[in-house]
C-alpha positions in Angstrom: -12.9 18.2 3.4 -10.7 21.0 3.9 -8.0 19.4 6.3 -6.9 17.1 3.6 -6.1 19.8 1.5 -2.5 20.1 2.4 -1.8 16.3 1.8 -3.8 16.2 -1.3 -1.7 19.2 -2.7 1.5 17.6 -1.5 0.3 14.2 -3.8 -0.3 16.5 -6.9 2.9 17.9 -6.6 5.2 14.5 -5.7 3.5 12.0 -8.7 3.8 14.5 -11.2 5.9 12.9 -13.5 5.2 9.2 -12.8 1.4 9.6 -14.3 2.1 8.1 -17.4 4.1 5.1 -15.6 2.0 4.6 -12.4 1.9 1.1 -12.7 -0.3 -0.6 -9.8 -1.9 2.9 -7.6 -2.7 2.1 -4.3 -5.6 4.7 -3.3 -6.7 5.4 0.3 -6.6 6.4 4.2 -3.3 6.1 6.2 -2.8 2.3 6.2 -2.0 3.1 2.7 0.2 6.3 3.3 2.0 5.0 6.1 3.0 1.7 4.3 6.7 3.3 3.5 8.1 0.1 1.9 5.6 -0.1 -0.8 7.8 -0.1 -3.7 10.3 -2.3 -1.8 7.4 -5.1 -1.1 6.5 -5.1 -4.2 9.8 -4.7 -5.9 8.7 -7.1 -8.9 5.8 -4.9 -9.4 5.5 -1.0 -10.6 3.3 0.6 -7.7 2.3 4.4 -6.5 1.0 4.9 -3.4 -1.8 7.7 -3.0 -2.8 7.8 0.6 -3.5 10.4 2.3 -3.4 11.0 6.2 -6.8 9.9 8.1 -8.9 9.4 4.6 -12.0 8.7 5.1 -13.8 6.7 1.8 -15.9 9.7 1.6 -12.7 12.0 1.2 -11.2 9.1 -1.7 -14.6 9.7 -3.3 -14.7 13.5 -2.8 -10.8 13.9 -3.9 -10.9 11.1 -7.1 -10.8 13.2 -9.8 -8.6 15.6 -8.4 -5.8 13.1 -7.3 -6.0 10.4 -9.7 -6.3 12.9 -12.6 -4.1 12.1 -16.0 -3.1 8.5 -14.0 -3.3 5.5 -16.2 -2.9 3.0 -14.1 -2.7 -0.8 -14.5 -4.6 -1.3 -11.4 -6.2 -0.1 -8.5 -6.1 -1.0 -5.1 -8.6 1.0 -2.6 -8.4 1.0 1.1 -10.5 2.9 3.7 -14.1 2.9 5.2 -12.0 2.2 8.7 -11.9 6.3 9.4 -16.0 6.4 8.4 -16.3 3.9 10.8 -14.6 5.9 13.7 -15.8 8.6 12.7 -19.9 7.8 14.1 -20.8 6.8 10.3 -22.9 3.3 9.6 -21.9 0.6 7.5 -25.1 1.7 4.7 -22.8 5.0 4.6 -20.0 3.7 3.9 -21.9 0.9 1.4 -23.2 4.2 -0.5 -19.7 5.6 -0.6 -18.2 2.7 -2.2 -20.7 2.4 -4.6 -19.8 6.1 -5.4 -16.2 5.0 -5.9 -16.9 2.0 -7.8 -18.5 4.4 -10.4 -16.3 6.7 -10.4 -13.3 4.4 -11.2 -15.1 2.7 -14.0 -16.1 6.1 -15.4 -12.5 7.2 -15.5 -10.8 3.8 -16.3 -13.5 1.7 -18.2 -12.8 -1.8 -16.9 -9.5 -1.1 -14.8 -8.6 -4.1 -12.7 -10.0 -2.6 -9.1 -9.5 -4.0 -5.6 -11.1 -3.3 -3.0 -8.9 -4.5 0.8 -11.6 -5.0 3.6 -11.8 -3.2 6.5 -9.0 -4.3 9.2 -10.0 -5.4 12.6 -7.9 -2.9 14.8 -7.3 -3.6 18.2 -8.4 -0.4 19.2 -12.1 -0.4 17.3 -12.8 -3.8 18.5 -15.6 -2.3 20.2 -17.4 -1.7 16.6 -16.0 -5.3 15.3 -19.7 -6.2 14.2 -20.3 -3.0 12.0 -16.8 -3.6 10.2 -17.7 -7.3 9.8 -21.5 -6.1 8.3 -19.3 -3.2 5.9 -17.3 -6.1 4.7 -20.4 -8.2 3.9 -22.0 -5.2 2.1 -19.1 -4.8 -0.3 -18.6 -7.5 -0.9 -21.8 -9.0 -1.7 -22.1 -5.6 -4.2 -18.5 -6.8 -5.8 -19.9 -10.5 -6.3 -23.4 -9.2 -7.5 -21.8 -6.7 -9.9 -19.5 -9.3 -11.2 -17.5 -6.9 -13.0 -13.8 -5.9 -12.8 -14.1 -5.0 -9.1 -12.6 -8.0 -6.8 -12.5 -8.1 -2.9 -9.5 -8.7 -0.8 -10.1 -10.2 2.4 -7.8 -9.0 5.0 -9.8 -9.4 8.0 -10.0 -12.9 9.0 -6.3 -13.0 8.4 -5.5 -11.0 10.8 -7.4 -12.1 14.1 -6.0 -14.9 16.2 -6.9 -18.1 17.5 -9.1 -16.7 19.8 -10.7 -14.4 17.5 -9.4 -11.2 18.2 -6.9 -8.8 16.2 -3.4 -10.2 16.3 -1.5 -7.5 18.0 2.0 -8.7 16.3 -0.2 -6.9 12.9 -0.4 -3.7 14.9 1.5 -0.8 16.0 1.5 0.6 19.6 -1.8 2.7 19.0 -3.7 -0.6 18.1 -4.7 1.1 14.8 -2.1 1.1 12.4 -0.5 -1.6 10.7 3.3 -2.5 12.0 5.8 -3.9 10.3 4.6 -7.7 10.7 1.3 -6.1 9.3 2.2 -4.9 6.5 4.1 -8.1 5.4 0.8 -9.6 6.1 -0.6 -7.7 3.5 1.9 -7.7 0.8 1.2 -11.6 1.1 -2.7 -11.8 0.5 -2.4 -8.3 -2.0 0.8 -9.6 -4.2 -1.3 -13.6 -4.2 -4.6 -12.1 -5.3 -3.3 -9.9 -7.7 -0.7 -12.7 -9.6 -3.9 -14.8 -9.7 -5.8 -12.8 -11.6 -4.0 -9.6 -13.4 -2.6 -11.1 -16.3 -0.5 -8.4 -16.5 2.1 -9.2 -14.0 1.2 -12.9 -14.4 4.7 -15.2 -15.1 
């Protein structure tokens, strides 16, 4: 996990004086760092963004305490499990590792609102479209069987076409990261589930 250290550093350094006031944390690999326009696209909402560069779910479970230490958050919003993926892992891996986060967040935050965002279909992993597809399942089924204040956000279908494929107007050039028509595809399905069910930010 040492690679990340530099990135993980930089995030202790840049939120240390927004812990109190995080708002909404969104927690996770680079479609999560990258998204620049966080705070604009969800400008009615109070959000941080703690990404980190090529996370893996193993390095958000490996890093939690460390990063989201003194946060009190009104929510959480998780994303990765992609990089695993990529990286040779198999979906009961990644499975494990989000049931490590799951316990780790309700350790720390008791029944924090938590939100997991399924595993994207990139252009450029289509090859492995059946293993994200049986992650996705494996969450979540564990978030409906747990019934608890973890819910599922569904990002996947979404974002193919008509023909079943990934959508390349969601992608940047490399096929892997979200561009800026992705992105508002998100803020979309994120911003309806959340209004639907965080009282908090409810009007």
């Amino acid at each position: 996990m040492y690679w990340y250290e530099e990135e993980v550093k930089q995030l202790e350094k840049t939120h240390l004086k927004d812990r109190a006031d995080c708002g909404i944390i969104f927690y996770g690999s680079s479609s999560i760092r990258l998204w620049n326009n966080l705070r604009g696209d969800f400008s009615d909402l109070k959000v941080t963004n703690l990404g980190f560069g090529g996370a893996t779910l193993a390095a958000c479970v490996w890093f939690f305490e460390r990063i989201l230490s003194d946060y009190k958050p009104q929510a959480l919003v998780v994303y990765a499990g992609d990089n695993d993926l990529g990286d040779g892992r198999n979906p009961e891996e990644i499975f494990i590792f989000f049931q490590q986060l799951m316990v780790k967040a309700n350790l720390k935050f008791s029944d924090l609102p938590c939100y997991f965002i399924s595993l994207k279909p990139s252009i450029s992993r289509w090859q492995m479209a059946d293993k994200f597809r049986y992650t996705n399942n494996l969450i979540e089924s564990e978030i409906i069987k747990q019934n608890n204040n973890w819910k599922f956000i569904d990002v996947f279908k979404k974002m193919l076409d008509k023909s079943g494929k990934p959508n390349p107007a969601y992608y940047d050039h490399d096929g892997l990261h979200l561009s800026a028509e992705g992105y508002r595809l998100w803020t979309e399905i994120i911003k309806d589930r959340l209004i639907k069910s965080l009282p908090l930010i409810n009007t």
